[in-house]
PATI-892527 format. One line per 8 residues: number of its first residue (from 0); their letters; for each residue x, y, z of C-alpha. Coordinates in steps of 0.5 Angstrom, whole numbers, plus 2048, in hexadecimal, padded with zeros to 3 digits. Example, Ala and Ser with C-alpha at 12.3 -4.5 7.8 and 13.67 -1.06 7.14 Angstrom:
residues 2
0	as	819/7F7/810 ~ 81B/7FE/80E
END
This chain:
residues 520
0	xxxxxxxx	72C/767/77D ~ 727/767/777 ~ 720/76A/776 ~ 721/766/76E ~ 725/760/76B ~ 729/760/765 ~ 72C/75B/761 ~ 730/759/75C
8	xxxxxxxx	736/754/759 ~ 73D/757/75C ~ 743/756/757 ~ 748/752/75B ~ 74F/752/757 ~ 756/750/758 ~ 75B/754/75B ~ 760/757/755
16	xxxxxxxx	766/758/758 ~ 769/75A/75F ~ 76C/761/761 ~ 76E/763/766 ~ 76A/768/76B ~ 769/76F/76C ~ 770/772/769 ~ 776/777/769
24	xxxxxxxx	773/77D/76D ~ 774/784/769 ~ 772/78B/76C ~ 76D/78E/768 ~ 76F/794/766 ~ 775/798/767 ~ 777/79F/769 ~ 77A/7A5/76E
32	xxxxxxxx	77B/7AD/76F ~ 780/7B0/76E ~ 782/7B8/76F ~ 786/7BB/774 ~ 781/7BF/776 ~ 77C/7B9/778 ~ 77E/7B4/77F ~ 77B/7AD/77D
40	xxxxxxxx	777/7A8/781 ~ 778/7A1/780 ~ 772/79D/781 ~ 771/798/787 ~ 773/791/786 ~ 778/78E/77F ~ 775/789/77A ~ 779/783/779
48	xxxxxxxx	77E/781/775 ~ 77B/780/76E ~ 77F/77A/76D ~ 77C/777/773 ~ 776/770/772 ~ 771/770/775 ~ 770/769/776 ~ 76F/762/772
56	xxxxxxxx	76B/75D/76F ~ 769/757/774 ~ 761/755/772 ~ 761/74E/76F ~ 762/74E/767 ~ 760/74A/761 ~ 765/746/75D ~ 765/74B/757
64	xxxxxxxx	767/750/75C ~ 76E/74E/75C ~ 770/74F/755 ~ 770/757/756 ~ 772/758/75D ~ 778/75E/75B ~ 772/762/75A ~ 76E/766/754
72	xxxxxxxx	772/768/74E ~ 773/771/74E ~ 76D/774/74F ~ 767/779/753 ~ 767/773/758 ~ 76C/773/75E ~ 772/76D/75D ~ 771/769/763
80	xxxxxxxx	769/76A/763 ~ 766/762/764 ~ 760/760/760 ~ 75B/75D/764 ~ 753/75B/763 ~ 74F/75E/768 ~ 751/764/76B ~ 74D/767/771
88	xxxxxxxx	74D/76D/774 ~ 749/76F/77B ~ 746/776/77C ~ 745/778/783 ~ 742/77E/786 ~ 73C/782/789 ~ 735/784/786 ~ 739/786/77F
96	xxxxxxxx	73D/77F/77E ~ 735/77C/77F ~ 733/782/77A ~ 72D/785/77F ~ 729/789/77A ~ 72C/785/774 ~ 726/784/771 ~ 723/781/76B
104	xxxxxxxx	728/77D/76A ~ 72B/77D/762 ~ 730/777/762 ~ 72A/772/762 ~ 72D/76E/75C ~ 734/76A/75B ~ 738/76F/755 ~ 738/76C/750
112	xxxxxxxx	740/76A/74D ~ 741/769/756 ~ 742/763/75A ~ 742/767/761 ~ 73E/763/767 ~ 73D/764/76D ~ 73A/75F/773 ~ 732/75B/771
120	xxxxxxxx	730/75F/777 ~ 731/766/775 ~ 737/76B/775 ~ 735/76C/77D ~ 735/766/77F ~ 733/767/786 ~ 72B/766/789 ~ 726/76A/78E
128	xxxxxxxx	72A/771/78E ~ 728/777/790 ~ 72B/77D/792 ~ 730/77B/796 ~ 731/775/793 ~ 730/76E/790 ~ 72F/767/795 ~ 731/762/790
136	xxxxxxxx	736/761/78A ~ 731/75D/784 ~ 737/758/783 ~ 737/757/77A ~ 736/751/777 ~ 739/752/770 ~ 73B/758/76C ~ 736/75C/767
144	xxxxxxxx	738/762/762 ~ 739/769/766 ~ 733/76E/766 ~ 730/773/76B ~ 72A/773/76F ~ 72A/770/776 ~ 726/773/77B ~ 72A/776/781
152	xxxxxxxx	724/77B/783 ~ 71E/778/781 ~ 71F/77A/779 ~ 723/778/774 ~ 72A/77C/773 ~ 730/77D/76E ~ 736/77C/772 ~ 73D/77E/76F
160	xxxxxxxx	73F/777/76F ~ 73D/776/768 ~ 740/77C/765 ~ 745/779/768 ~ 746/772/766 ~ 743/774/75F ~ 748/77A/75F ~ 74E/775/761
168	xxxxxxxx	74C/770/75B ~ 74B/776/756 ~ 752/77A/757 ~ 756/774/757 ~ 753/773/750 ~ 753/77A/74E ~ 75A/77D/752 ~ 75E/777/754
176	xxxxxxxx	75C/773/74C ~ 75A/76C/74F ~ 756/767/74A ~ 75A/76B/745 ~ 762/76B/746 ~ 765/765/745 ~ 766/761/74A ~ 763/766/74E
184	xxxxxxxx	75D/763/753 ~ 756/762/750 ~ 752/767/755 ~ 753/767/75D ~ 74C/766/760 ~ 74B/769/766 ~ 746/766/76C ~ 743/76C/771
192	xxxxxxxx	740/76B/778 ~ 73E/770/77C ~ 73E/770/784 ~ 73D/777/785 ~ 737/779/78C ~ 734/781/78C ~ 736/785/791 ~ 73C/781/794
200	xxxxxxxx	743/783/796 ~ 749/780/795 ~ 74A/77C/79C ~ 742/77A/799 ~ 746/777/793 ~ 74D/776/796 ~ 750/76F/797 ~ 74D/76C/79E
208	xxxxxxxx	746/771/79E ~ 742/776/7A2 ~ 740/774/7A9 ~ 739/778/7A8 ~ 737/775/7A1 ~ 73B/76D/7A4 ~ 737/76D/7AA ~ 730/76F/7A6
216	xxxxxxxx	731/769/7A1 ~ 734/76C/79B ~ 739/768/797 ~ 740/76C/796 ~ 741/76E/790 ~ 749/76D/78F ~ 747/765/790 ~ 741/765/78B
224	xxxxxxxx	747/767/787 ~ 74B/762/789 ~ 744/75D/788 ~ 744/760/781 ~ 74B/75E/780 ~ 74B/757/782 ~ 744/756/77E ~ 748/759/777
232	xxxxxxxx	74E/755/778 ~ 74A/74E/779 ~ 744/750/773 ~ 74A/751/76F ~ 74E/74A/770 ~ 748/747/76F ~ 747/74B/768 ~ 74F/749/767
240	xxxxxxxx	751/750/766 ~ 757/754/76A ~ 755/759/76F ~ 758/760/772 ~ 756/766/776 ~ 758/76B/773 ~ 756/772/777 ~ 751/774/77C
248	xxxxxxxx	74D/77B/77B ~ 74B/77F/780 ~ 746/785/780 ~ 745/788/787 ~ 746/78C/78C ~ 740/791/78D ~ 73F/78D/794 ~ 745/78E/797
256	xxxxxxxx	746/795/793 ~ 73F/797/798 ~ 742/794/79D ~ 748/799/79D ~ 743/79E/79D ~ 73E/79D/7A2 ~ 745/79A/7A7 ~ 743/794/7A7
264	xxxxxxxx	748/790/7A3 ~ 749/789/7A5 ~ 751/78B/7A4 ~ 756/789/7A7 ~ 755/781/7A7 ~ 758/77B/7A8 ~ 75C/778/7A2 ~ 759/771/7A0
272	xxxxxxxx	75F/76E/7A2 ~ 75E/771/7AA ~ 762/776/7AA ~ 75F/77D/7AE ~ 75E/782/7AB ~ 762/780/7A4 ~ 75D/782/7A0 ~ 75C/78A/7A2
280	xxxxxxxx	758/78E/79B ~ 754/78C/795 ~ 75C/78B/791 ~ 75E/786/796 ~ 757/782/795 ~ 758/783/78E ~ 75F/780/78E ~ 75D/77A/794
288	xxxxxxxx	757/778/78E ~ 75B/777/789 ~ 760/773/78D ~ 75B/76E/790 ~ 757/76D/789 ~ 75E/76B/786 ~ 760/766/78B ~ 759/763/78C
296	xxxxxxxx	758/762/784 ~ 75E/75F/784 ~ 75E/75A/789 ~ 758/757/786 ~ 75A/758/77E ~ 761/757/780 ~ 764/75C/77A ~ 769/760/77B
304	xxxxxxxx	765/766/777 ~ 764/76D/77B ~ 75E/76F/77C ~ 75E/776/77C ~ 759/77B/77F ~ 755/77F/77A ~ 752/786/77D ~ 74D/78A/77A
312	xxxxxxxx	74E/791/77E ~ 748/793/782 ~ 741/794/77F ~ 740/79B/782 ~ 73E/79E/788 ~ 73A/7A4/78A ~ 73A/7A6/791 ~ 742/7AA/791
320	xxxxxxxx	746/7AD/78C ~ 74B/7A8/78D ~ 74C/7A1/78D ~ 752/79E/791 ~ 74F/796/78F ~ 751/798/788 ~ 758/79B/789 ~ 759/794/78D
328	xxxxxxxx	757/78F/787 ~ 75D/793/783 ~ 762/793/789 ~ 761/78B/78A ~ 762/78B/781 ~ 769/78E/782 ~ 76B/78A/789 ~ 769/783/785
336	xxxxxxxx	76B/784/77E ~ 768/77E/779 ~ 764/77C/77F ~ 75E/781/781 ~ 75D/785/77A ~ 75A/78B/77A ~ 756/789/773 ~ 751/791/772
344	xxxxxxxx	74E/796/777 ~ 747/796/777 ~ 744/79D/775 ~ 744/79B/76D ~ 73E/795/76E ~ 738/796/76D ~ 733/796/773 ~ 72C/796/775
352	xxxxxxxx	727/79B/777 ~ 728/799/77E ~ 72E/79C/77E ~ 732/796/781 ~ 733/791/77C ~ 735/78F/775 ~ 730/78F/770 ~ 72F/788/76D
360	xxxxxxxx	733/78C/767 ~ 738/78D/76C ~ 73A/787/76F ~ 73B/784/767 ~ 740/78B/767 ~ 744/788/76D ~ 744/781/76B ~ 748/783/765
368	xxxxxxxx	74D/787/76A ~ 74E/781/76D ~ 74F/77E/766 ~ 754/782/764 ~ 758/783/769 ~ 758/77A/76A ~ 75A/77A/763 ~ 760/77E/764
376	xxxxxxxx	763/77B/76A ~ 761/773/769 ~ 760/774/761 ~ 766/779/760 ~ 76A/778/766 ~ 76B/77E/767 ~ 76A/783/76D ~ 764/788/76E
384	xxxxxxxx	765/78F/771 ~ 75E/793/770 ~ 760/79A/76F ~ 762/79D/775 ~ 767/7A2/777 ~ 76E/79F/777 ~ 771/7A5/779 ~ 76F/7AC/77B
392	xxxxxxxx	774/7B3/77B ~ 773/7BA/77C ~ 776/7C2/77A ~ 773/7C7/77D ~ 76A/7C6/77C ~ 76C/7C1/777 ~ 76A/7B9/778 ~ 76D/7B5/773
400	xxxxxxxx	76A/7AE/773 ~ 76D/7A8/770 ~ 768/7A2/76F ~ 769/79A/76D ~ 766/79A/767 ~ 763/793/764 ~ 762/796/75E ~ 765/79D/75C
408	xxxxxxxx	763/7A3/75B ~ 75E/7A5/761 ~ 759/7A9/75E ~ 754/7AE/762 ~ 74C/7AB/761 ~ 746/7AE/763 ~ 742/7AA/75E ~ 742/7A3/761
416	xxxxxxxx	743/7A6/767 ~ 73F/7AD/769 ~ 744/7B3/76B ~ 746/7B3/772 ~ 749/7B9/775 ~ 750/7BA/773 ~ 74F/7B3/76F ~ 750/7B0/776
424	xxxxxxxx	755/7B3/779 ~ 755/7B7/780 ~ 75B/7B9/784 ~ 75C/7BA/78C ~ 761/7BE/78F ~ 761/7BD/796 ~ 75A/7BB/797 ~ 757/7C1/792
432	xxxxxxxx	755/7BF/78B ~ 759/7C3/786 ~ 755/7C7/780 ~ 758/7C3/779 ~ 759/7C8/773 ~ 75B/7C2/76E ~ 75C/7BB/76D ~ 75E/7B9/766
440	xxxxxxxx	761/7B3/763 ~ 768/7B5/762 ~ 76B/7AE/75F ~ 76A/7A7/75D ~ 76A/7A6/765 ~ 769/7AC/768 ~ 765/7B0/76B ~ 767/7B8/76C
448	xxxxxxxx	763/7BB/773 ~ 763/7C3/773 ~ 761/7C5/77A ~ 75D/7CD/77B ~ 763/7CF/77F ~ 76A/7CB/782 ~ 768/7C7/789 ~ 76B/7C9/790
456	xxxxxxxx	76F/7C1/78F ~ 76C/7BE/795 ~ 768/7B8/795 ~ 766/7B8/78E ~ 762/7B2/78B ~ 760/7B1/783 ~ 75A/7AD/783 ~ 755/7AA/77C
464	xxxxxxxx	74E/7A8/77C ~ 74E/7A9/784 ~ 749/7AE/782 ~ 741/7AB/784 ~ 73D/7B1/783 ~ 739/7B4/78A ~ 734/7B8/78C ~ 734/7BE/791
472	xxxxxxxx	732/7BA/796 ~ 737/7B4/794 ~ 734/7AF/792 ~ 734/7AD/78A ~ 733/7B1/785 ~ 734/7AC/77F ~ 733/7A4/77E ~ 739/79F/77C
480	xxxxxxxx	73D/79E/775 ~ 73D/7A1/770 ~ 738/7A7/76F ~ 735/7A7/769 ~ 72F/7A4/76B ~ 72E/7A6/773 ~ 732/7AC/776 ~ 739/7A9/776
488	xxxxxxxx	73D/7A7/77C ~ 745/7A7/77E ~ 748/7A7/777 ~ 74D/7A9/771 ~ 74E/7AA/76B ~ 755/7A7/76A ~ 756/7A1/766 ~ 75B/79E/761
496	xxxxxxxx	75A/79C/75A ~ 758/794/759 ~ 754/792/754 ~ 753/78A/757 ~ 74E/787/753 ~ 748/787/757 ~ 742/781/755 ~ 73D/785/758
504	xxxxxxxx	73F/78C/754 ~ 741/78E/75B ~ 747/794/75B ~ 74D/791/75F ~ 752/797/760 ~ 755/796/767 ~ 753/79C/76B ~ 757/7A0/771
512	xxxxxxxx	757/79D/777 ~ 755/7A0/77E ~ 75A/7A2/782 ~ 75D/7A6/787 ~ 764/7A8/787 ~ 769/7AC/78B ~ 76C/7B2/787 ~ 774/7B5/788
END
């Protein structure tokens, strides 16, 4: 789908060596509660073994590879990483993966120093769509440089797919030293391709499809992925470079989060391998998604690379305080660890006056999420755990939390993101909200919660960013994000200290999740 052409002579290079893929898996950050007045609480689900590969290399390679096939030499880039020419990432999801109200569009030009791509017939290649979806796939015939502009809704937009490949290429050059350290490879260009449709749920985009939407004409989306897949493999060997899937990225969920507030949830549905009733909550979705894309990529391309699924947590919401859709997106991150990767929670994205959707800044600030978690797990091989908690303990009216930390230490921000009511924080005991006197910093990774007053020790919950503002009569009171511009929706103000080179002067500081969890 393009409303404009571009063009331009794309650098066709040879592979310079061979690794191997993904990489040793390794816990981002460590840390426990100690103290004999405190009861730990361990998080649901363990992370793999660190030493556990993540598979190997299988898609043809050129006769130069052969001679560095044990890996790089010592260095930021991960041992068994496999170096391939053409490395392509899909985007899914709903009105924000298509970029509803992303306008104008502000990657309209190739970067200079890049040799990203994306299909002749745009960066969503699909035709005649509206808004409950698309009736063709616009099949490409050639490769062109990656640039924003397409028109989903009548105007052209700025998706996060060129942050994404442009921010890709920028860090393994910037944080991973490719083109500098020796026998390192030259630059590692991406192709981004989105098959992305407003307003669907998952079963809309899930393997096999939607009954309404398929009985009206519309193309499944999961199988214009797998379009996309077989037209970038076949223009990549007609161009003689190699070819890889290297992730899926998901920006979803207000449909189905709706859908659990007004009771009409699609859920539970039949798994895409018959099974009745497999597939009980928005986690399973998640968990089936990631499973079925993987086995779909790799029976057309034949490598033996995961496909991970990379999650931006839900945009917002503005109907009821709490969100059971956002608690899920990190449940089904901690039940598939290194398959669906929870990559950052909204609420720090720039937004539109609308009020429900990312502003064309915003869409660049995400993509560069994206980036930085792909480069830290397919570029670094390394495991990815956003901050959350890893372990919560009480004494008396005290909370401690201990959290995951990519990046230490966590810091209290209220700039970046406008002061919420207790930085975030609510605590539930039995049912009723508990008056919080403090919340500080108390460590590298962890938090210190001082209640009013000790709880009665009945049901008690913690929660964080599960606080969209109401009116008295219920409805919203706020907007989505982050605040500074529009009244800020469901938020915090906790974040870690990384300083991730952005290319578009973006802060990358990795944000608390939103979560709900129980308390002893």
């Amino acid at each position: 789908m393009r409303t404009r052409s571009c063009s331009g002579e794309l650098e066709i290079r040879a592979t310079l060596f061979t690794l191997l893929a993904f990489g040793a898996l390794g816990v981002a950050c460590t840390g426990d509660i100690s103290g004999d007045d405190t009861t730990a609480v361990d998080e649901a689900g363990a992370l793999p073994d660190a030493s556990a590969p993540n598979g190997d290399a299988s898609a043809p390679k050129d006769a130069t590879t052969d001679a560095a096939a044990d890996g790089p030499p010592p260095g930021p880039v991960s041992p068994t990483y496999e170096d391939f020419e053409v490395n392509h990432f899909l985007l899914t999801g709903q009105s924000n993966a298509v970029a509803n109200g992303g306008d104008p569009p502000l990657t309209t030009a190739p970067l200079e120093g890049y040799s990203n791509l994306m299909f002749d017939t745009g960066v969503m290649p699909m035709k005649s769509c509206d808004g409950n979806g698309c009736r063709a796939y616009d099949t490409p015939t050639s490769f062109v440089p990656l640039v924003d502009g397409d028109d989903f809704f009548g105007y052209a937009v700025e998706t996060a797919a060129s942050s994404i490949g442009y921010g890709i290429s920028h860090l393994a050059k910037a944080r991973y030293e490719f083109g500098t350290r020796a026998g390192y490879p030259s630059k590692h260009d991406m192709l981004v391709s989105v098959h992305g449709r407003s307003g669907n749920t998952y079963w809309c985009l899930r393997k096999g499809f939607c009954t309404y939407n398929a009985d009206s004409g519309y193309l499944s989306p999961f199988a214009q992925a797998m379009s996309e897949v077989e037209s970038a493999k076949g223009l990549a060997a007609a161009s003689g470079r190699s070819y890889v899937v290297r992730a899926v990225g998901a920006i979803h969920g207000e449909s189905d989060h709706y859908a659990y507030v007004f009771g009409t949830s699609e859920f539970p549905l039949p798994g895409t391998d018959g099974t009745p009733g497999k597939v009980k909550d928005y986690a399973d979705a998640l968990v089936e998604w990631q499973q079925d894309l993987d086995a779909s990529i790799k029976a057309i391309t034949g490598q033996k690379q995961n496909v991970p699924l990379l999650v931006s947590g839900l945009s917002g919401w503005t109907t009821v305080r709490e969100s059971k859709l956002a608690q899920m997106q990190l449940d089904a991150h901690v039940r598939a660890p290194e398959k669906v990767i929870y990559v950052t929670p909204a609420y720090p994205m720039e937004v539109r006056e609308d009020c429900l959707h990312y502003s064309n800044a915003g869409q660049r600030h995400l993509g560069e999420y994206f980036a930085k978690v792909y480069g830290r797990v397919v570029l670094g091989g390394q495991s990815w755990e956003p901050v959350r908690p890893k372990s919560i303990s009480r004494a008396g009216n005290v909370v401690t939390v201990v959290y995951y930390v990519p990046v230490p230490p966590l810091v209290v921000d209220t700039k970046l993101v406008s002061a919420a009511e207790s930085y975030g924080f609510d605590f539930w005991d039995n049912g009723n909200r508990v008056g919080i006197a403090s919340v500080a910093v108390s460590g590298p990774d962890t938090v210190t919660i001082t209640l009013n007053a000790a709880p009665s020790g009945t049901n008690m919950r913690l929660t964080y960013a599960q606080n969209q503002p109401l009116n008295d009569q219920g409805g919203s009171a706020g907007c989505i994000g982050n605040g500074l511009a529009y009244a800020g929706g469901a938020r915090g103000n906790l974040r870690d200290s990384d300083d991730t080179p952005s290319l578009f002067g973006n802060d990358l500081s990795n944000w608390g999740v939103n979560f709900e969890a129980a308390v002893p």
